[in-house]
N, C-alpha and C positions, 0 to 999 in steps of 0.2 A: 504494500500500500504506500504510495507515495502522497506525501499532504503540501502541496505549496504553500510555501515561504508566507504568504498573501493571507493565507489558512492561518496562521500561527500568531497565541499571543505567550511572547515575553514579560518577565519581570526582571529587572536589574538594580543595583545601582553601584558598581564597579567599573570603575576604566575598560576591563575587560570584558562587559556586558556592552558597548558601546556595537561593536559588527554584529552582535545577535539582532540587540534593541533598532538596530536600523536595517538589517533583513527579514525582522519579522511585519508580518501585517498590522497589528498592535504592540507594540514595543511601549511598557508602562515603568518611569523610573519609581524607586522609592525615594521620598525625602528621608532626611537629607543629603541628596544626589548633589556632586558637583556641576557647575553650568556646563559642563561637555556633555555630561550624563543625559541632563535633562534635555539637551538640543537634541538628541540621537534620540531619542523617545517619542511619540504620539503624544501619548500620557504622562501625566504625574502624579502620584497617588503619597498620601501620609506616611510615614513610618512606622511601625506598630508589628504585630506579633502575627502569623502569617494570617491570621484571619482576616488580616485587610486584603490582602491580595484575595481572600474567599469571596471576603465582601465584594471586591469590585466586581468579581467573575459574574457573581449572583445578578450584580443590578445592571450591568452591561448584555449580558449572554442569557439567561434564564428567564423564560415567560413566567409571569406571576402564575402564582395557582387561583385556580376559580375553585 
């Protein structure tokens, strides 16, 4: 199965994460990301314990439930 790049979202906030964060289709830095981090990202999301990252998944990606 192959998923394009386009398909894929990132979290980062390492130097390192910078060619992920701008090959994926959502590339989301964590605060607080240096300003290279956060330019290489779509997104910027708070800093916090991974349940942010859950959080955003949720309220970006996931239809409410009826």
């Amino acid at each position: 199965m192959r998923i394009p790049a386009s398909s894929v979202a990132v979290f980062g906030d390492g130097s390192a994460d910078i060619p992920m964060l701008r090959a994926a289709g959502l590339g989301v830095a964590i605060a607080p990301s240096k300003p290279a981090i956060r330019e290489a990202a779509t997104h910027c999301i708070e800093s916090g314990p991974i349940d942010v990252a859950i959080r955003y998944l949720e309220e970006h990606f996931l239809l409410p439930s009826t």
